[in-house]
Jmol script that loads the backbone (N, CA, C; Angstrom):
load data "model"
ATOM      1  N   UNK A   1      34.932 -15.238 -30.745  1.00  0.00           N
ATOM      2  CA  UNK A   1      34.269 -14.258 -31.585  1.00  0.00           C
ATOM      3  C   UNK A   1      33.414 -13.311 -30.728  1.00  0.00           C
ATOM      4  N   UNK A   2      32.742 -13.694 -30.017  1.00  0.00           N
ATOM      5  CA  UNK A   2      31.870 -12.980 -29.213  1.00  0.00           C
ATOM      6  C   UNK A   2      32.700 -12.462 -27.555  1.00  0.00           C
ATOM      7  N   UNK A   3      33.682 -12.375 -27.707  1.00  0.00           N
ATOM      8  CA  UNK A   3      34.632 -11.559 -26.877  1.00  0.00           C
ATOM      9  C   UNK A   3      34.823 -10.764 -27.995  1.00  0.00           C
ATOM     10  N   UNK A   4      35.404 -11.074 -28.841  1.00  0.00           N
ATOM     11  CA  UNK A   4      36.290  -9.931 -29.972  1.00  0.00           C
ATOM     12  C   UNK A   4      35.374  -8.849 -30.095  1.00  0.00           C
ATOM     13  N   UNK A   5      34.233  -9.073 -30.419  1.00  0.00           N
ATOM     14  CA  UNK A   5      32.652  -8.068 -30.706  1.00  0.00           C
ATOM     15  C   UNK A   5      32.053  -7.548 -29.553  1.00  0.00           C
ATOM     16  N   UNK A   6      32.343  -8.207 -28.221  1.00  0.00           N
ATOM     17  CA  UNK A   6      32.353  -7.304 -26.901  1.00  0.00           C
ATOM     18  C   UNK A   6      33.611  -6.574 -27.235  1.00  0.00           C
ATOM     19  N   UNK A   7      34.584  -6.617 -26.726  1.00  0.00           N
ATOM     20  CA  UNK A   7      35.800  -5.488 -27.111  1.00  0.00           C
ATOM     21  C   UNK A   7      35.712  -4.609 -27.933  1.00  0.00           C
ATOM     22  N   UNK A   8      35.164  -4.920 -29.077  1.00  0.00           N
ATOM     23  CA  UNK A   8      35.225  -3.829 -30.376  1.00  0.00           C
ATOM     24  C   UNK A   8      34.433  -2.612 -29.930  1.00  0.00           C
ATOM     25  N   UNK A   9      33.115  -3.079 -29.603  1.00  0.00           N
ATOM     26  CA  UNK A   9      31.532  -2.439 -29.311  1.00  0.00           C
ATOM     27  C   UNK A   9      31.717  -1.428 -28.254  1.00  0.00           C
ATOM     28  N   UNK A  10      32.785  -2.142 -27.258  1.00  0.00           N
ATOM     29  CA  UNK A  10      33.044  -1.073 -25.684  1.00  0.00           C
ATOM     30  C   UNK A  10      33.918  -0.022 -26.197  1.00  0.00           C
ATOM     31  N   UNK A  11      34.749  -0.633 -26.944  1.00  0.00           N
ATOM     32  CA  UNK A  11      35.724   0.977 -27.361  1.00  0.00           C
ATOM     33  C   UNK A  11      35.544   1.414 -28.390  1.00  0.00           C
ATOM     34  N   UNK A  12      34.218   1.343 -29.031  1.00  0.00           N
ATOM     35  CA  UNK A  12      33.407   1.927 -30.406  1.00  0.00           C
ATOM     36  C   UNK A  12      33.206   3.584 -30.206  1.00  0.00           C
ATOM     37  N   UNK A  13      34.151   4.401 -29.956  1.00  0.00           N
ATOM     38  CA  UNK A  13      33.580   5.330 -30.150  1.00  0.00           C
ATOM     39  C   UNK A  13      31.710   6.061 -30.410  1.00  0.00           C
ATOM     40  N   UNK A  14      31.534   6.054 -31.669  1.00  0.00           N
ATOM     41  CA  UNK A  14      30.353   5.783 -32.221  1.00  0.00           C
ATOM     42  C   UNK A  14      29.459   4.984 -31.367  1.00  0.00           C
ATOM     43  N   UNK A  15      29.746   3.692 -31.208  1.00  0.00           N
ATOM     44  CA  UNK A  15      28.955   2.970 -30.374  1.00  0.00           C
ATOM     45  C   UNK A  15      28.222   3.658 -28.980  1.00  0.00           C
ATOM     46  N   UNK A  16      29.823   4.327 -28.449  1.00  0.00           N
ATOM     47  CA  UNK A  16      29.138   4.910 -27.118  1.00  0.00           C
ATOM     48  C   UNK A  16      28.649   5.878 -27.415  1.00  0.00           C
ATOM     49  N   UNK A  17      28.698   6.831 -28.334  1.00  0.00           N
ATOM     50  CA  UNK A  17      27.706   8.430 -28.251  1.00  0.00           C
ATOM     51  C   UNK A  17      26.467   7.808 -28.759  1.00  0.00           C
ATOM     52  N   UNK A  18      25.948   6.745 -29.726  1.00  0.00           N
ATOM     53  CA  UNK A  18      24.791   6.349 -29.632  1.00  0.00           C
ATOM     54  C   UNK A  18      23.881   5.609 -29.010  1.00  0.00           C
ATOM     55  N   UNK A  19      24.614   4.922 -27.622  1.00  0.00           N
ATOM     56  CA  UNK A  19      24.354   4.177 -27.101  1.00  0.00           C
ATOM     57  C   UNK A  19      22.748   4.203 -26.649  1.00  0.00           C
ATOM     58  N   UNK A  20      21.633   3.834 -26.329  1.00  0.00           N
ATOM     59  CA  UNK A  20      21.026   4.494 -25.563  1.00  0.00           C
ATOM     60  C   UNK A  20      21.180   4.364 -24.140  1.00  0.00           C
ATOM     61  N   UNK A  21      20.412   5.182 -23.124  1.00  0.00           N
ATOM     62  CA  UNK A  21      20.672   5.313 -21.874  1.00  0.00           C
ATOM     63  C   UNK A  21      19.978   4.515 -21.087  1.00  0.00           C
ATOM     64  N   UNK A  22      20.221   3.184 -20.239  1.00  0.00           N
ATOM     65  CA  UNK A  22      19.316   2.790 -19.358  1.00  0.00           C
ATOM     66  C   UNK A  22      19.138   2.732 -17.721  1.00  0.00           C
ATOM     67  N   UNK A  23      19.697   4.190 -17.575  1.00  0.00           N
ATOM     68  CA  UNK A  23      19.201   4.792 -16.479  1.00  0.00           C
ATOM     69  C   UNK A  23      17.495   5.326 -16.106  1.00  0.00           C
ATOM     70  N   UNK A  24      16.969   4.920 -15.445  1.00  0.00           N
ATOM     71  CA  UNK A  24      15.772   5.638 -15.220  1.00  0.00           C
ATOM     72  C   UNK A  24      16.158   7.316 -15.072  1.00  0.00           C
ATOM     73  N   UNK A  25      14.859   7.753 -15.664  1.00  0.00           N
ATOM     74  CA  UNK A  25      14.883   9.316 -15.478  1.00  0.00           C
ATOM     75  C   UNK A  25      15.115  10.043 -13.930  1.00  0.00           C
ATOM     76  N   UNK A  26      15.445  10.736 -13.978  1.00  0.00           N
ATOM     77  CA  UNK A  26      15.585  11.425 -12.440  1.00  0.00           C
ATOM     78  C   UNK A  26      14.423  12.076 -12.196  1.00  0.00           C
ATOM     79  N   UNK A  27      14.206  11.897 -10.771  1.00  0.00           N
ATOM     80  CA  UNK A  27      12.072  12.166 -10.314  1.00  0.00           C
ATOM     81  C   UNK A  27      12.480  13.316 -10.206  1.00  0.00           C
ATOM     82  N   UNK A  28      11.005  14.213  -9.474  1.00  0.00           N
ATOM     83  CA  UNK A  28      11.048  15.069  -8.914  1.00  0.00           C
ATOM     84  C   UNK A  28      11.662  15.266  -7.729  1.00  0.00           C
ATOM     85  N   UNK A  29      12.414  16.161  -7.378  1.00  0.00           N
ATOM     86  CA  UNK A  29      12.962  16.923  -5.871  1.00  0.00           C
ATOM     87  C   UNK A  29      11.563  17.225  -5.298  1.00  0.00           C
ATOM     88  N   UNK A  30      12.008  15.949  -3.989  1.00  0.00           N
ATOM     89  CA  UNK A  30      10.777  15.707  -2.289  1.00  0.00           C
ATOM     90  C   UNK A  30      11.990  16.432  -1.293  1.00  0.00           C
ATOM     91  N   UNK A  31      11.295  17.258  -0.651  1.00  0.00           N
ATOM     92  CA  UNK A  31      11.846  17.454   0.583  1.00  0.00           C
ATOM     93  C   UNK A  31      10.962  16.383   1.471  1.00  0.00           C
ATOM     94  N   UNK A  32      11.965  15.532   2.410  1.00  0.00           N
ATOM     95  CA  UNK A  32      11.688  14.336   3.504  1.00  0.00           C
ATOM     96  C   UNK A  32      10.703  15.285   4.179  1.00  0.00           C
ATOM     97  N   UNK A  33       9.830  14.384   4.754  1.00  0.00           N
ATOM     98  CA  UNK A  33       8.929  14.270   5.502  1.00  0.00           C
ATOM     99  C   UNK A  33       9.336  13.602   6.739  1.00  0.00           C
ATOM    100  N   UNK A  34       9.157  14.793   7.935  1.00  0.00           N
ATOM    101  CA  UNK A  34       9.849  14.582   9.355  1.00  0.00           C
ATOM    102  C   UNK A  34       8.327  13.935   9.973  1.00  0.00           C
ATOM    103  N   UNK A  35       8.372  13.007  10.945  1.00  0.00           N
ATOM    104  CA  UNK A  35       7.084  13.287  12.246  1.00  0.00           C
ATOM    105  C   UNK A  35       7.213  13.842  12.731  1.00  0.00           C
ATOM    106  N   UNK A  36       8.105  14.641  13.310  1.00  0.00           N
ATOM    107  CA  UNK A  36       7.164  15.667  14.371  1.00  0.00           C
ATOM    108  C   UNK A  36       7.236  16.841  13.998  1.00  0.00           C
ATOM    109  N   UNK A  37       6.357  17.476  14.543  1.00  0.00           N
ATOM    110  CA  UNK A  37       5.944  18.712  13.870  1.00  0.00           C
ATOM    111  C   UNK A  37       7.035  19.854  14.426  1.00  0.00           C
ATOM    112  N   UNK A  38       7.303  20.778  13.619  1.00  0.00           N
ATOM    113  CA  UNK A  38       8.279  21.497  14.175  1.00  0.00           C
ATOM    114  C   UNK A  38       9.652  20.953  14.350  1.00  0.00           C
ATOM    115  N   UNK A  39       9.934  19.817  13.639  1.00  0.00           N
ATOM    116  CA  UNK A  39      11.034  19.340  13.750  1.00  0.00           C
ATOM    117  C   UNK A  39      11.944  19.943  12.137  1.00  0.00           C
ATOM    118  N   UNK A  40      11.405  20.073  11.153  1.00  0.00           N
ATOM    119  CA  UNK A  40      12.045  20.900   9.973  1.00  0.00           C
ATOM    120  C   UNK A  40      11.163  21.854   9.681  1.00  0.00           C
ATOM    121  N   UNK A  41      12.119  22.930   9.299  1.00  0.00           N
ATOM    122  CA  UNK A  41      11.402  24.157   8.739  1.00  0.00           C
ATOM    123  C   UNK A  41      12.292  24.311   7.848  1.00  0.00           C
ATOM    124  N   UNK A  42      11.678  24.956   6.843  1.00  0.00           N
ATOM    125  CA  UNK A  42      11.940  25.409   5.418  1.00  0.00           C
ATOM    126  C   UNK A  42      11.276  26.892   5.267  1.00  0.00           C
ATOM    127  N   UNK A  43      12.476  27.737   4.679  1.00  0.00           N
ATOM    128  CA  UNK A  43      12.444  29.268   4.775  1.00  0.00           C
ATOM    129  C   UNK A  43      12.698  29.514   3.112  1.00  0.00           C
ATOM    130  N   UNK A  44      11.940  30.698   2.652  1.00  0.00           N
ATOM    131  CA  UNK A  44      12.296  31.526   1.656  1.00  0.00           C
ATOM    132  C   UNK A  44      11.956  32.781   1.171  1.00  0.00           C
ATOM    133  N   UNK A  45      12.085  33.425   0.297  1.00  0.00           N
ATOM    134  CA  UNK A  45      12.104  34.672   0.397  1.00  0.00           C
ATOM    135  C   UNK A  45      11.890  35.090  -1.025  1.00  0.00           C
ATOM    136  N   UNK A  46       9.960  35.530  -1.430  1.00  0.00           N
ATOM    137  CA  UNK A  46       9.656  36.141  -2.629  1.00  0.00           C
ATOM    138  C   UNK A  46       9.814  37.664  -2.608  1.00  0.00           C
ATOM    139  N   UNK A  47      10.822  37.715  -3.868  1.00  0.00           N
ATOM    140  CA  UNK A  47      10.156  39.323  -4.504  1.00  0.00           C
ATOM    141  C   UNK A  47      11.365  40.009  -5.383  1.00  0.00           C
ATOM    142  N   UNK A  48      11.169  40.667  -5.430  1.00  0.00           N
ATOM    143  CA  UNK A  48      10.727  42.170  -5.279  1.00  0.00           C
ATOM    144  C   UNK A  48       9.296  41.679  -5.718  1.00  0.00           C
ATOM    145  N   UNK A  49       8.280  41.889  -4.955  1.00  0.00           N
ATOM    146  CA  UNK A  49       7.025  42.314  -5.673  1.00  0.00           C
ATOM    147  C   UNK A  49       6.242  43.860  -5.725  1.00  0.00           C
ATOM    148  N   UNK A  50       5.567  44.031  -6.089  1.00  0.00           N
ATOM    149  CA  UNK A  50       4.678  45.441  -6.348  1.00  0.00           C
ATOM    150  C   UNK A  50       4.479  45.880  -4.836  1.00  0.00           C
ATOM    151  N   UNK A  51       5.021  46.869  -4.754  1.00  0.00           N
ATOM    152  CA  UNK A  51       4.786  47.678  -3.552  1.00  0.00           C
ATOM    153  C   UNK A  51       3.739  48.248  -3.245  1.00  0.00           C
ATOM    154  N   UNK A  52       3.354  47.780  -1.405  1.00  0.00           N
ATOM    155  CA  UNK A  52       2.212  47.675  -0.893  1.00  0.00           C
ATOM    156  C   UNK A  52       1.735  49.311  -0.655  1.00  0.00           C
ATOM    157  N   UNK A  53       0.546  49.889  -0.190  1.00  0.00           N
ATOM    158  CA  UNK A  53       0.774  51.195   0.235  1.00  0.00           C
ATOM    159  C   UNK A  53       1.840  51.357   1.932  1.00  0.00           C
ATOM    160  N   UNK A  54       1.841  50.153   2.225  1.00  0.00           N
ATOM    161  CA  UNK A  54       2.872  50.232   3.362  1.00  0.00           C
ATOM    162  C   UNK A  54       3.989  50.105   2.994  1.00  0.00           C
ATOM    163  N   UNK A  55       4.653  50.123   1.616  1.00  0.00           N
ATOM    164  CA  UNK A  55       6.119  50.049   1.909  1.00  0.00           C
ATOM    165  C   UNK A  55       6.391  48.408   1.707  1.00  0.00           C
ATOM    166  N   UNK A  56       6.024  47.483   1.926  1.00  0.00           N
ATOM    167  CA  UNK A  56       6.302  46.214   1.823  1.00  0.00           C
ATOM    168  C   UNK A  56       6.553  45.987   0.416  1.00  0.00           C
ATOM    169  N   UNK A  57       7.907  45.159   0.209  1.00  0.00           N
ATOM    170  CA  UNK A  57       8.174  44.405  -0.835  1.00  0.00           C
ATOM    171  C   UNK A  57       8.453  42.762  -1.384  1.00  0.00           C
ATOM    172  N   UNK A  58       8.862  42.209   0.148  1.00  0.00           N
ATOM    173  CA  UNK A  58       8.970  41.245   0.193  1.00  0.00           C
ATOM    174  C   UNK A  58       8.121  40.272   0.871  1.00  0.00           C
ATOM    175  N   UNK A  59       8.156  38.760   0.889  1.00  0.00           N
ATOM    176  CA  UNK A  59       7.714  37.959   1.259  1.00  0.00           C
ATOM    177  C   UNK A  59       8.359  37.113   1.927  1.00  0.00           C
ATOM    178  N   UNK A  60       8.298  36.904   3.416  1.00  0.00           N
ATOM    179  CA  UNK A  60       9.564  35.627   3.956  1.00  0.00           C
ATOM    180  C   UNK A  60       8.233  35.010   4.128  1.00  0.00           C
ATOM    181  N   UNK A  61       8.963  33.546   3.772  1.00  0.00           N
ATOM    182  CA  UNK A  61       7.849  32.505   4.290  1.00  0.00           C
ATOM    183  C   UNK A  61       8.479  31.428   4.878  1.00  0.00           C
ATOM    184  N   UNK A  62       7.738  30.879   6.324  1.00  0.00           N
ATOM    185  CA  UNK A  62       8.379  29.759   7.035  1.00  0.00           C
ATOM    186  C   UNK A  62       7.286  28.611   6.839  1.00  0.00           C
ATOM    187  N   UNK A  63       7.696  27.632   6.552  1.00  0.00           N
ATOM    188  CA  UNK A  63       7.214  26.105   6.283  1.00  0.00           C
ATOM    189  C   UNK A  63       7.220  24.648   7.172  1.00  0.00           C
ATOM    190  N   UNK A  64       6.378  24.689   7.967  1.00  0.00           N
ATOM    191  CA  UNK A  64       6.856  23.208   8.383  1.00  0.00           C
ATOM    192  C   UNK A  64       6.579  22.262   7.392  1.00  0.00           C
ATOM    193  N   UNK A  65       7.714  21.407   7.626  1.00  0.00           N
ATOM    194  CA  UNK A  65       7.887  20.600   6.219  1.00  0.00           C
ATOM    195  C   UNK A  65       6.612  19.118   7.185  1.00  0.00           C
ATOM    196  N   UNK A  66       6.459  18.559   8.173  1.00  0.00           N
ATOM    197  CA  UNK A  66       5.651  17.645   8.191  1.00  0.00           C
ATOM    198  C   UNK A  66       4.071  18.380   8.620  1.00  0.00           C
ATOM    199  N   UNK A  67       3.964  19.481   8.909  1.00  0.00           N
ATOM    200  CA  UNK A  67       1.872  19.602   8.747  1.00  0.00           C
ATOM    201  C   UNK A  67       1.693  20.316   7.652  1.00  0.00           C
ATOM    202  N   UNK A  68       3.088  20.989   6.821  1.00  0.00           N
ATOM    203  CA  UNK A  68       2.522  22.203   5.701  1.00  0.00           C
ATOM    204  C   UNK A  68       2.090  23.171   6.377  1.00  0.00           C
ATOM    205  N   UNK A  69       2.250  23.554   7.633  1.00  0.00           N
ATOM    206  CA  UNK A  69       1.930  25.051   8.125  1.00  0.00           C
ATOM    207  C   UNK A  69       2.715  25.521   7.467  1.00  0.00           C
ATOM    208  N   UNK A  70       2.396  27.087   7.116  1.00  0.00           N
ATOM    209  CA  UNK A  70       2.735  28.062   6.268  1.00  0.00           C
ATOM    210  C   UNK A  70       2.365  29.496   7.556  1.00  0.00           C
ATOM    211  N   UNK A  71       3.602  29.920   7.598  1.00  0.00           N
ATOM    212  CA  UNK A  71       3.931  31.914   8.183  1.00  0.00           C
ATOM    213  C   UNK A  71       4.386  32.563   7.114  1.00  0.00           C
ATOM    214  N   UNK A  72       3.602  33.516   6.595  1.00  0.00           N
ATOM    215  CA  UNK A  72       4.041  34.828   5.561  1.00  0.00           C
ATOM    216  C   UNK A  72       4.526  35.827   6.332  1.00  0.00           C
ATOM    217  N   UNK A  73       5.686  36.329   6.291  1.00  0.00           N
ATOM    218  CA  UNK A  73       5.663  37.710   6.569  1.00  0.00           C
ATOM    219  C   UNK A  73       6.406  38.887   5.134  1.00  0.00           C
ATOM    220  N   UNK A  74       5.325  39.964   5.473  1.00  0.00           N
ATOM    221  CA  UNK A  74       5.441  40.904   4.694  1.00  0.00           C
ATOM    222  C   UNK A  74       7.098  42.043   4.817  1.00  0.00           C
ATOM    223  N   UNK A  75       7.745  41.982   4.093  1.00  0.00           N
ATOM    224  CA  UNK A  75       8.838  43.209   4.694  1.00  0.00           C
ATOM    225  C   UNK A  75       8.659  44.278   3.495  1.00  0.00           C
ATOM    226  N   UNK A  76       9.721  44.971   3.913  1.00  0.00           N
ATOM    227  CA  UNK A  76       9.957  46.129   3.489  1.00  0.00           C
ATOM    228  C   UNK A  76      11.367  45.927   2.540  1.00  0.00           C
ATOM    229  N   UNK A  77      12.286  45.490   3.304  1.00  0.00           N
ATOM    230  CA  UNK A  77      13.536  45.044   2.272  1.00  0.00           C
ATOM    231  C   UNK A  77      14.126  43.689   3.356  1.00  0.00           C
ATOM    232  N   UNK A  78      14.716  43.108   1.705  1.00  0.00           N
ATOM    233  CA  UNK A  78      15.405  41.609   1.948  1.00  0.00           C
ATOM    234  C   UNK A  78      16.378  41.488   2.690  1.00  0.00           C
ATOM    235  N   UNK A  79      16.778  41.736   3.860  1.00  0.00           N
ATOM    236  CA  UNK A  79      17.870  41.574   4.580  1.00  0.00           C
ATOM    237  C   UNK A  79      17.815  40.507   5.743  1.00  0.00           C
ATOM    238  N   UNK A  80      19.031  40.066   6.318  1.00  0.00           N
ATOM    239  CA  UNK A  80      19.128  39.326   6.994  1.00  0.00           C
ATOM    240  C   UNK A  80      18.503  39.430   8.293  1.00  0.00           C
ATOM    241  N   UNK A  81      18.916  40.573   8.661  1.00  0.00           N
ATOM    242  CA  UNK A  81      18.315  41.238  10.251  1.00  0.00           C
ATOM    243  C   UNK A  81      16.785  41.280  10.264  1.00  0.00           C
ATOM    244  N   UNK A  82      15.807  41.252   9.348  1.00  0.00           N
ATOM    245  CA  UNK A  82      14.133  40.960   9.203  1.00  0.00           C
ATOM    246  C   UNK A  82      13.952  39.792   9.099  1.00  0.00           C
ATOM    247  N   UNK A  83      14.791  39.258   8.447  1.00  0.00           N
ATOM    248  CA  UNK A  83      14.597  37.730   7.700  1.00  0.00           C
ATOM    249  C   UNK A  83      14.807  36.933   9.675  1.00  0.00           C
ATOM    250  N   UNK A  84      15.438  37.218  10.217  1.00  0.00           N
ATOM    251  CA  UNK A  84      15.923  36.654  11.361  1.00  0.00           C
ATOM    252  C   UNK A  84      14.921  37.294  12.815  1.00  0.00           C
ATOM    253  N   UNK A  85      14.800  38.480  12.235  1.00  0.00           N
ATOM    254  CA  UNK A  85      13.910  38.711  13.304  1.00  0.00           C
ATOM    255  C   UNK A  85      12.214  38.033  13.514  1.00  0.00           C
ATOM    256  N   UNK A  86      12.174  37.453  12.345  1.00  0.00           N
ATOM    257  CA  UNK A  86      10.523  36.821  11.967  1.00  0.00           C
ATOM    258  C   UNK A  86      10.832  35.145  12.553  1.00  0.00           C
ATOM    259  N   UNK A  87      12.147  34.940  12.213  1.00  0.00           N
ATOM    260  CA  UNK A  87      12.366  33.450  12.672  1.00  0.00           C
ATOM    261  C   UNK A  87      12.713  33.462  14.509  1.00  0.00           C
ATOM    262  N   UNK A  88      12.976  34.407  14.882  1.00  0.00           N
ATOM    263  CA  UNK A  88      12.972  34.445  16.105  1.00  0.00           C
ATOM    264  C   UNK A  88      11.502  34.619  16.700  1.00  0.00           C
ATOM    265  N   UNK A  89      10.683  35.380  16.131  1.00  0.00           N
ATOM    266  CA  UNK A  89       9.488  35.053  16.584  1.00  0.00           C
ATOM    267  C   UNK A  89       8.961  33.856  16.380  1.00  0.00           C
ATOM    268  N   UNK A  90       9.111  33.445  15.654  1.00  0.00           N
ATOM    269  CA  UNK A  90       8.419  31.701  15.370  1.00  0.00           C
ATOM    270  C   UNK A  90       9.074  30.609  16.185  1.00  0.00           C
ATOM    271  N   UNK A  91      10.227  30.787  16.309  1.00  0.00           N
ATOM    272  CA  UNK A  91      11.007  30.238  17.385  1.00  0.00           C
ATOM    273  C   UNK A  91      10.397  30.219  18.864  1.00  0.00           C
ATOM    274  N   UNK A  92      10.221  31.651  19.186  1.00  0.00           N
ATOM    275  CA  UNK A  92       9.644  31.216  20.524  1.00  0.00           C
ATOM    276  C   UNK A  92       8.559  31.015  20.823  1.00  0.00           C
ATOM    277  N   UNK A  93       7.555  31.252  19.347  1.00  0.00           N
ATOM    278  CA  UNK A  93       6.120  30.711  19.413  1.00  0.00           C
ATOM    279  C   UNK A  93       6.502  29.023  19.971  1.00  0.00           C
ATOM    280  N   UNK A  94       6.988  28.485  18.758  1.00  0.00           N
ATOM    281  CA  UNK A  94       6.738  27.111  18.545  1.00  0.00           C
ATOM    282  C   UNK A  94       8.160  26.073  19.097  1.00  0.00           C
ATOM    283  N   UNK A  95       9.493  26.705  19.080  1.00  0.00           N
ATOM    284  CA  UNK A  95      10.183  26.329  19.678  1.00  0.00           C
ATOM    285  C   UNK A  95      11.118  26.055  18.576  1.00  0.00           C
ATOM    286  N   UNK A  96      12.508  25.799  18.704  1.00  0.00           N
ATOM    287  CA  UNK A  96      13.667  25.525  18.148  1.00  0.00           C
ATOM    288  C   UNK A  96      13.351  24.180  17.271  1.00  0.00           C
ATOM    289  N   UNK A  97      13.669  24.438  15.639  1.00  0.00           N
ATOM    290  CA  UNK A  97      13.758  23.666  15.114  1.00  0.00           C
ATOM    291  C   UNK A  97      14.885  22.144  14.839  1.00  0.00           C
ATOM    292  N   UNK A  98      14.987  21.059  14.987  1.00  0.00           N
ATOM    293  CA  UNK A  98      16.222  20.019  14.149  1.00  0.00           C
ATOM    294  C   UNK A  98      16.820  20.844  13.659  1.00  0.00           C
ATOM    295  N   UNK A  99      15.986  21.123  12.174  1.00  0.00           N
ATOM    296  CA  UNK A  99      16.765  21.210  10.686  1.00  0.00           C
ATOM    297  C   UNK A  99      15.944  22.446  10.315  1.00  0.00           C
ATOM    298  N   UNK A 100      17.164  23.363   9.537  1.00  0.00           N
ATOM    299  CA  UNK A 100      16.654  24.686   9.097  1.00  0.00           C
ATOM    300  C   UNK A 100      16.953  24.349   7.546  1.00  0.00           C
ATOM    301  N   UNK A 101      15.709  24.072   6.507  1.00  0.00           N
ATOM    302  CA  UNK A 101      15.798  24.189   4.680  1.00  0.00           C
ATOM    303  C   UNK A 101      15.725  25.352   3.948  1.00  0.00           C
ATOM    304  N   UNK A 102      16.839  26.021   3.691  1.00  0.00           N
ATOM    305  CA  UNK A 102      17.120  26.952   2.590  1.00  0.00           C
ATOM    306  C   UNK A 102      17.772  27.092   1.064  1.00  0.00           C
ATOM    307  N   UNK A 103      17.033  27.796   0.405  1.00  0.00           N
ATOM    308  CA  UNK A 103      18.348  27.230  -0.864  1.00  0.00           C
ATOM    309  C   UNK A 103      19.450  28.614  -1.440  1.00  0.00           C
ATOM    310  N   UNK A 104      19.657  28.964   0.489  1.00  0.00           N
ATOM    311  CA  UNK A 104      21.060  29.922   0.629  1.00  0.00           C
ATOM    312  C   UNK A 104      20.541  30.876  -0.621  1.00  0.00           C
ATOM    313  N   UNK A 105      19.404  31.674  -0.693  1.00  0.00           N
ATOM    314  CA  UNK A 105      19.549  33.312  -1.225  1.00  0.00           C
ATOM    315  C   UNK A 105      19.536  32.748  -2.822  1.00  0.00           C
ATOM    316  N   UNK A 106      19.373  31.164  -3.346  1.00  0.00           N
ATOM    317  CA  UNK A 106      19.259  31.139  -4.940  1.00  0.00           C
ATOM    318  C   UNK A 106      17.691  31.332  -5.745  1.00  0.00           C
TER     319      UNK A 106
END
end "model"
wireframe off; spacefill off
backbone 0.3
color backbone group
């Protein structure tokens, strides 16, 4: 009997769309935490915002993901060739990163 009522229950239609769920909820999205410093950086890119009297519209920002240092730079427009020229300066400030975190222009 209690096979027959397992069987029934698993291919219950009904049964399964009401089932409830006992998956735990899904947490928040952590970006890992590296030791050494300068070992991940995390890049992104606010705006369009309100234009500066200089012409600036955008915001690139570089992140080390283990001290939370934070580099703003101000541009003018979103392109690759600024976006790269700011990471090359930080580069040879601080030196070549592991791991570069972007979420590719979304």
């Amino acid at each position: 009997m209690r096979k027959f009522i397992a069987e029934y229950v698993k291919n219950c239609a009904e049964c399964n769309r009401y089932k409830p769920n006992n998956q735990k909820p899904a947490g928040l999205l952590r970006t890992p935490i590296y030791a050494q410093r300068f070992e991940t950086l995390a890049i992104d890119l606010f705006g369009p915002l309100p234009e500066t009297p200089t012409g600036k519209k955008w915001i690139f920002l570089i992140e080390d993901t283990s001290t939370k240092w934070v580099e703003l730079f101000a541009l003018e427009d979103a392109t690759a060739q600024n976006c790269a020229k700011f990471l090359i300066e930080v580069f040879l400030r601080y030196g070549l990163p592991r791991r570069l975190i972007s979420d590719n222009g979304t």
